[in-house]
C-alpha positions in Angstrom: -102.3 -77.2 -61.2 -99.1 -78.7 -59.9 -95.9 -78.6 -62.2 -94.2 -81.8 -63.5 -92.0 -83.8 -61.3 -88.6 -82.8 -62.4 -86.8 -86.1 -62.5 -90.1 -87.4 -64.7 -88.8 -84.5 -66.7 -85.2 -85.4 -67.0 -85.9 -89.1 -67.6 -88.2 -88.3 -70.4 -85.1 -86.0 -71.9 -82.9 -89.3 -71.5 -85.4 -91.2 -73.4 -85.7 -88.8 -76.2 -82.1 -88.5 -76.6 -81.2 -92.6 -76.4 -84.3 -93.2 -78.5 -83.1 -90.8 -81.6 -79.9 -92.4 -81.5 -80.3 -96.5 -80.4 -81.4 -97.5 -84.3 -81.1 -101.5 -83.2 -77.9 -101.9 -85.9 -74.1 -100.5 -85.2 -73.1 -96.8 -84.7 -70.2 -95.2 -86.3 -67.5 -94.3 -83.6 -68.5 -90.4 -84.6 -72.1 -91.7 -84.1 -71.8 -93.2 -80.8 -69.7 -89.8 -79.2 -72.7 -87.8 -80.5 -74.9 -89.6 -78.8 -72.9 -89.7 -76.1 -72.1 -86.4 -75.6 -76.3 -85.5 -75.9 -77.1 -88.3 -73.2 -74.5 -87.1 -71.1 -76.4 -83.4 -71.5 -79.7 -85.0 -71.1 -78.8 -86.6 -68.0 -77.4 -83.4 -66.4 -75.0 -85.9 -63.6 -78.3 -88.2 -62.9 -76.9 -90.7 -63.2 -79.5 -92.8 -61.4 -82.0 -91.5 -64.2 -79.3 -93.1 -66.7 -79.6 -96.6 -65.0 -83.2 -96.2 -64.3 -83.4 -95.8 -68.3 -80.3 -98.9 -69.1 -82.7 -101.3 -66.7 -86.0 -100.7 -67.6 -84.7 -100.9 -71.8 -83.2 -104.3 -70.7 -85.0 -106.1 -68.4 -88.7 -104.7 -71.1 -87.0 -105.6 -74.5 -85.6 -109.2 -73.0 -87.9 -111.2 -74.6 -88.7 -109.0 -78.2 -88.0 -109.2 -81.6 -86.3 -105.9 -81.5 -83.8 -106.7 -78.6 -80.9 -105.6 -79.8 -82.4 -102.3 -80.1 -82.8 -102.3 -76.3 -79.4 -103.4 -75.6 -78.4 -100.7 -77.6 -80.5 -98.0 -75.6 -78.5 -99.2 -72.1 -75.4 -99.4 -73.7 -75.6 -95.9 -74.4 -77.1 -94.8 -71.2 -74.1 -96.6 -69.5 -71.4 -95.2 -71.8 -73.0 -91.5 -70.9 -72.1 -92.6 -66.7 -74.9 -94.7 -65.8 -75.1 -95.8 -61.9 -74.7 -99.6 -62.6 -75.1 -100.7 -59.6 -78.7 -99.2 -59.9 -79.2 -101.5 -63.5 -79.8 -104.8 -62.0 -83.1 -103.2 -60.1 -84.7 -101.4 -63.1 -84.1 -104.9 -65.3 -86.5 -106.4 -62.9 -89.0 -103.1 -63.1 -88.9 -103.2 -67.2 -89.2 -107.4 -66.9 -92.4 -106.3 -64.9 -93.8 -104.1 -67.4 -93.0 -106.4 -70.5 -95.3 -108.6 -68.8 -98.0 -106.6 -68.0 -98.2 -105.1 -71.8 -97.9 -109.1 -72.7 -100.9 -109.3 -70.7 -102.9 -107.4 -73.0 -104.5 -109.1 -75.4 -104.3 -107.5 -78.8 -107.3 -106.6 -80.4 -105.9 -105.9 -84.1 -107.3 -102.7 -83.5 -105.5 -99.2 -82.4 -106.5 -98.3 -78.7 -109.2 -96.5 -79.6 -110.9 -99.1 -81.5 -112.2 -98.9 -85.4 -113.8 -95.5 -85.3 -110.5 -94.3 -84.4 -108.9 -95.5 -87.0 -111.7 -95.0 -89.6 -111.1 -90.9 -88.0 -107.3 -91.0 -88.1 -106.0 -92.9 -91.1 -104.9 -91.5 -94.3 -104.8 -93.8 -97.1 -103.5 -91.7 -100.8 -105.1 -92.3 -103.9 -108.1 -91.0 -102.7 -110.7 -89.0 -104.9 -112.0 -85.6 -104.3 -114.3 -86.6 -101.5 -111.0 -87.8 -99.8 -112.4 -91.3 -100.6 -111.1 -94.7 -102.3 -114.4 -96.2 -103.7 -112.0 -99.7 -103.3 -111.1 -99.3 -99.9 -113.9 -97.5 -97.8 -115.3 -99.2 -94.7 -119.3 -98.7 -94.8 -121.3 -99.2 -91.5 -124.8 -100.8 -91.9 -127.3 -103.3 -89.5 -124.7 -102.5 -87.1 -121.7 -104.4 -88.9 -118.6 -103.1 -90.6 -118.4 -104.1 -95.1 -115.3 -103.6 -97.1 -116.8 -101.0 -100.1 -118.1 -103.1 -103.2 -119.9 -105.7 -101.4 -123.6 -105.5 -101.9 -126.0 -103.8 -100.8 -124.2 -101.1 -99.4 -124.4 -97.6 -100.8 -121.7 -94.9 -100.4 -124.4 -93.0 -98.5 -123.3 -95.6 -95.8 -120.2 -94.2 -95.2 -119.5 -93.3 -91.5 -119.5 -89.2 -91.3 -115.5 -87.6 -91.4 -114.0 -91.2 -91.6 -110.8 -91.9 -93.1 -110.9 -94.6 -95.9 -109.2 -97.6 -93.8 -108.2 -101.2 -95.9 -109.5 -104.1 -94.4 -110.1 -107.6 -94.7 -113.8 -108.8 -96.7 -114.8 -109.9 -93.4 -118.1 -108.6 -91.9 -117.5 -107.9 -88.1 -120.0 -106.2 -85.9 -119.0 -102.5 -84.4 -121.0 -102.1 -81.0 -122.6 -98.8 -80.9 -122.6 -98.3 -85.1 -125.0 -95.8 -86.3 -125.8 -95.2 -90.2 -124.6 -92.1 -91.9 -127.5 -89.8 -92.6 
């Protein structure tokens, strides 16, 4: 097995640090040398890593709601010594990826899909059985049913899933097998 690449490493430090501290709304002045001061650890003098990370947070959160949460993350990384003569080439690399995660078309559904999120989810309320009798998605004839609608025991309930609230709407789940 081959070990990490170091500056993959570092860069992942960088974007730990900026990400605890780049909320999206204005630090204190006590705030922003905190953050600083870890950046500037993180970073370790790359500062190559620091406009790699400034860039790719502008040029990616351009066109999003949450912009000001990315300009927030590269002013940061370029208060902690960022190259900037390096920025302008990483705002084209983040512009890149924006587009190719814009390319995906969303689902509604976690990566994984519904079984995934009928395995991961936890809703509260639920009874003993870690189940809301309200909420529950049953699997039958190969199609997904909100709990309560007829014809659909609680014997139906897919095996270890998570209760999960969705809309009344049937929709088919490729592969679906019945509990039991």
């Amino acid at each position: 097995m081959t070990s990490p690449d170091p500056d993959r490493l570092r860069y992942a430090q960088i974007a730990g640090a900026v990400a605890r501290h780049a909320l999206g709304w204005r630090l204190t002045a006590d705030e922003e040398a905190v953050a600083v001061a870890e950046l500037t650890e993180a970073a370790a003098g790359r500062a190559d890593l620091l406009a790699e990370r400034a860039g790719t947070a502008l040029g990616f959160g351009a066109d999003r709601p949450d912009t000001a949460r990315y300009r927030q993350i590269a002013e940061l990384c370029i208060a902690a010594g960022a190259d900037q003569a390096l920025i302008e080439r990483w705002i084209k690399v983040g512009r890149d990826r924006a587009a190719a995660a814009a390319a995906i078309p969303y689902t509604g559904l976690p990566p994984g899909g519904l079984l995934l999120l009928l395995r991961s989810c936890s809703v509260a309320g639920l009874d003993e059985r870690r189940r809301d009798p309200a909420s529950v998605l049953r699997v039958a004839d190969g199609g997904a049913h909100l709990a309560g609608a007829a014809g659909h025991p609680a014997e139906q309930v897919l095996p270890g899933g998570e209760p999960v609230r969705v809309s009344r709407q049937r929709f088919p789940i490729p592969g679906a097998r019945l509990a039991g």
